[in-house]
C-alpha positions, 0 to 999 in steps of 0.5 A, spaced: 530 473 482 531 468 477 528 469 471 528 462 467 522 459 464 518 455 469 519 447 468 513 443 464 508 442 468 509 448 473 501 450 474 503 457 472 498 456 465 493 456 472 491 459 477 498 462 480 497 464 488 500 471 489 504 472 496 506 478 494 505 484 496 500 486 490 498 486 484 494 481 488 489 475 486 482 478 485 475 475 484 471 472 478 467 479 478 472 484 478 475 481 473 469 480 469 468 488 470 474 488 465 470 487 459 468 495 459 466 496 452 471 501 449 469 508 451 472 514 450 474 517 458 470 524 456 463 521 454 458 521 459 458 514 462 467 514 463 464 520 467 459 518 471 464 511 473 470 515 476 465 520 481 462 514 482 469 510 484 471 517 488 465 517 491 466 510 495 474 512 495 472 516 501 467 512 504 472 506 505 477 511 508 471 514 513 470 520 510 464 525 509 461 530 504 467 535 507 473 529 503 473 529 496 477 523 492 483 525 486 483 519 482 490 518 478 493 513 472 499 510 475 501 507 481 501 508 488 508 511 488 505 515 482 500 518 487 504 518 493 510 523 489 504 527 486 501 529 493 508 529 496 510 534 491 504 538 491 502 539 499 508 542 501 509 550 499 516 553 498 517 556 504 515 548 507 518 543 509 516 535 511 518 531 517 520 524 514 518 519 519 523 513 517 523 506 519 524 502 512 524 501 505 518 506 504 519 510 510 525 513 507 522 513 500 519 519 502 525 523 504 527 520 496 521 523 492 521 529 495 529 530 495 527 530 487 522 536 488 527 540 492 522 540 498 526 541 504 525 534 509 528 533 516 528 525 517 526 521 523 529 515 522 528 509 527 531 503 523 528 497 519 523 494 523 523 498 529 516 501 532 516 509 532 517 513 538 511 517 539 515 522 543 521 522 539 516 525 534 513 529 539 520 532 540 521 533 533 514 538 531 516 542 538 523 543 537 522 544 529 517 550 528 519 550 520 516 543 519 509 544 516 507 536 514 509 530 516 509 523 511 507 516 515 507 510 511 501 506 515 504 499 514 512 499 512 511 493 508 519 492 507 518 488 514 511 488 514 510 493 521 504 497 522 506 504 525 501 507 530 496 512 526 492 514 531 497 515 536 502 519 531 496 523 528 494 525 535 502 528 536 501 532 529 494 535 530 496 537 537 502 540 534 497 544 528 502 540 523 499 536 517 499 529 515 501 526 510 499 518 510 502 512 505 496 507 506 497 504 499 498 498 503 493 498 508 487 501 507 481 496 506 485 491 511 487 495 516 483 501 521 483 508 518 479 513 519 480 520 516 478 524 523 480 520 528 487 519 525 487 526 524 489 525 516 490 530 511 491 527 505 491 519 505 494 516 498 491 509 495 491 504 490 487 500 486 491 493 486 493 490 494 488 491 500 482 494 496 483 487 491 483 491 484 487 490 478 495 495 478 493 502 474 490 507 478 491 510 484 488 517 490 489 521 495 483 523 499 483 529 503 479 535 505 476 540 500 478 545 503 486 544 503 485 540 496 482 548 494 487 551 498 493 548 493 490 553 489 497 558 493 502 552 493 506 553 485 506 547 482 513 542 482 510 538 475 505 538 470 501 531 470 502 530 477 500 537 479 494 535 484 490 542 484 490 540 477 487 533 478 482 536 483 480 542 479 478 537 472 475 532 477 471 537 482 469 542 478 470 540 471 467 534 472 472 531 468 478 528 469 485 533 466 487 526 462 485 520 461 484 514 466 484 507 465 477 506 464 477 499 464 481 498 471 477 503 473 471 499 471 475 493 476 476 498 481 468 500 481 467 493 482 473 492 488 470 497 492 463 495 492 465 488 494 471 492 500 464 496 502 460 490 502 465 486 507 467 492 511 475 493 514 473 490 520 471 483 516 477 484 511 482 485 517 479 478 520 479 474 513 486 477 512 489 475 520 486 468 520 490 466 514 496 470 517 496 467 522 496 460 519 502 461 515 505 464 521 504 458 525 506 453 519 513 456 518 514 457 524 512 449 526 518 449 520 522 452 525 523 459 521 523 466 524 518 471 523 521 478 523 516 481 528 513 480 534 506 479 534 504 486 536 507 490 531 505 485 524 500 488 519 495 483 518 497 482 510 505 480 510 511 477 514 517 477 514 521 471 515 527 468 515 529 463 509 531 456 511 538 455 513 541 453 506 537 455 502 537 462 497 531 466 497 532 464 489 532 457 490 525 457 495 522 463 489 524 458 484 522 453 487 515 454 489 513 458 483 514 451 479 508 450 484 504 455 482 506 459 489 509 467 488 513 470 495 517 476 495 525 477 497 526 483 501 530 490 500 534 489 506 536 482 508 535 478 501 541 474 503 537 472 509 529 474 509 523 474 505 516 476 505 510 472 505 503 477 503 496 474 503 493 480 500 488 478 495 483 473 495 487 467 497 483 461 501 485 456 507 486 452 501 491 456 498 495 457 505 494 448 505 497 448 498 503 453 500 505 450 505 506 443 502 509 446 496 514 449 500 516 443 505 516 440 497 522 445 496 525 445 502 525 437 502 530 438 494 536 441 498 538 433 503 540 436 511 538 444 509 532 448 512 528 445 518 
């Protein structure tokens, strides 16, 4: 990506749109929640917000009073590596379901922890063979965990939760579940889906601010960590569970006034409901999807396969994804290039809190940029 300074007149001293991936564009009353006085993260009041915000963590994940919520400073890799490398017991070993960037991530963090991994790889953008993982748990008793990534955000796929879930539940495995960037967007449901432990963040679907970070899991499995040695100090999840559970702080300081935004965040998914984010979310898709390929570009997936907040499409002929990311940030409009196909492909996400508007201004924006490079692209 090209990091020269955007032309005069460039909308970025505006409002810039985030088609990325997250960070996102959030609403007015999010922001606005990042104006929290300055408060020490052990007074009452910094107390009473983070069991607030791990309160409505499990509501949104469709937990109950058997799920408890561990909240982290960082990102969501932060807390994806913090649970990772405290589930699995020295004796365990993780069966890596893999069909992009972040599925094979997974494999990449728990190599680091000297944890035993057996990987499952499909290919980038192909959907998962259910029975292939049924195969794997029946012929590979030492597996104990299993890691999904719910929606592959390399190419925008979303794996089958509910159908892998039911396969690794049956097989008395438990499962392990990237949603960092699914859920608030996308159906999940901690029982139905058969979830042991679901790893969130604050800054994609859910619409808050990059800072902090959860798993949501069981008590009982979070206490029964209390058996498994722990792999780090500050990422060691039985430790955070503890300050937060039973302490009733947090074992150090979170970012207060992120979590503040996040407080508000959830409040406002809660109020809409996944159902409604989902439909929101899939009608601006939906239009972008049929705007580009009016244009005559590819979208990476077939319909059945694509998660409701990104897709992968091909990039005009001619064009490099550093002339069309350029161009259109000029705009004010920000895409994303891809991990695997950069010299060919690009990602488009409508995360956030984008309008119909929005999606209208991108599309001219970028039938603009296309139109500077004479006889390439359309």
């Amino acid at each position: 990506m090209s990091s020269s300074p955007a032309p005069a007149g460039s909308r970025l001293q505006g409002r810039v749109v985030l088609m990325n991936p997250g960070p996102v564009n959030v609403s007015e009353e999010v922001r606005a929640a990042l104006s929290l006085p300055d408060l020490c993260h052990r007074e009452p009041e910094a107390l009473a917000l983070m069991q607030r915000i791990r309160r409505k963590t499990v509501l949104l994940c469709g937990g109950d009073e058997s799920h408890a919520a561990v909240m982290l400073a960082g990102s969501g890799t932060t807390t994806l590596e913090a649970a990772l490398s405290s589930i699995v017991p020295r004796d365990g070993r993780l069966l890596v379901i893999d069909n992009g960037h972040y599925g094979e991530r997974l494999s990449r963090i728990v190599s680091v922890h000297g944890i035993s991994c057996a990987r499952l790889e499909f290919g980038w953008g192909r959907p998962v063979d259910v029975t292939a993982v049924d195969r794997a748990l029946a012929e590979d008793p030492s597996i104990t965990h299993v890691g999904l990534v719910h929606h592959e955000t390399s190419t925008g796929m979303l794996n089958q939760l509910r159908e892998i879930g039911a396969v690794v539940a049956r097989h008395g495995r438990s499962l392990a579940v990237d949603a960092i960037s699914s859920l608030g967007a996308e159906e999940l449901d901690l029982a139905a889906d058969h979830i042991d432990w679901c790893v969130g963040t604050a800054n994609k679907c859910l619409e808050g601010f990059p800072g902090v970070s959860f798993v949501v899991a069981p008590r009982e499995r979070l206490a029964g960590l209390a058996d498994v040695p722990a792999r780090t100090f500050s990422l060691d999840l039985h430790r955070h569970f503890v300050a937060q559970e039973h302490d009733g702080a947090p074992a150090f300081t979170l970012p207060l006034q992120v979590m503040a935004a996040f407080d508000t965040a959830l409040d406002l998914a809660l109020r809409e409901g996944t159902s409604r984010r989902h439909a929101r979310y899939t009608a601006l898709a939906e239009r972008i999807r049929t705007g580009l390929t009016e244009r005559g570009l590819a979208l990476r997936l077939p319909a059945a396969h694509r998660a409701s907040s990104l897709t992968g499409v091909a990039l005009p002929d001619g064009l490099t994804y550093e002339e069309l990311h350029d161009g259109l940030k000029a705009e004010g409009f920000v895409v994303y290039s891809t991990q695997e196909n950069g010299a060919r492909e690009f990602r488009i996400a409508n995360m956030g809190q984008l309008t119909e508007e929005d999606i209208t201004g991108f599309l001219a924006a970028f039938d603009r940029v296309v139109d500077k490079h004479p006889g390439e692209g359309r």
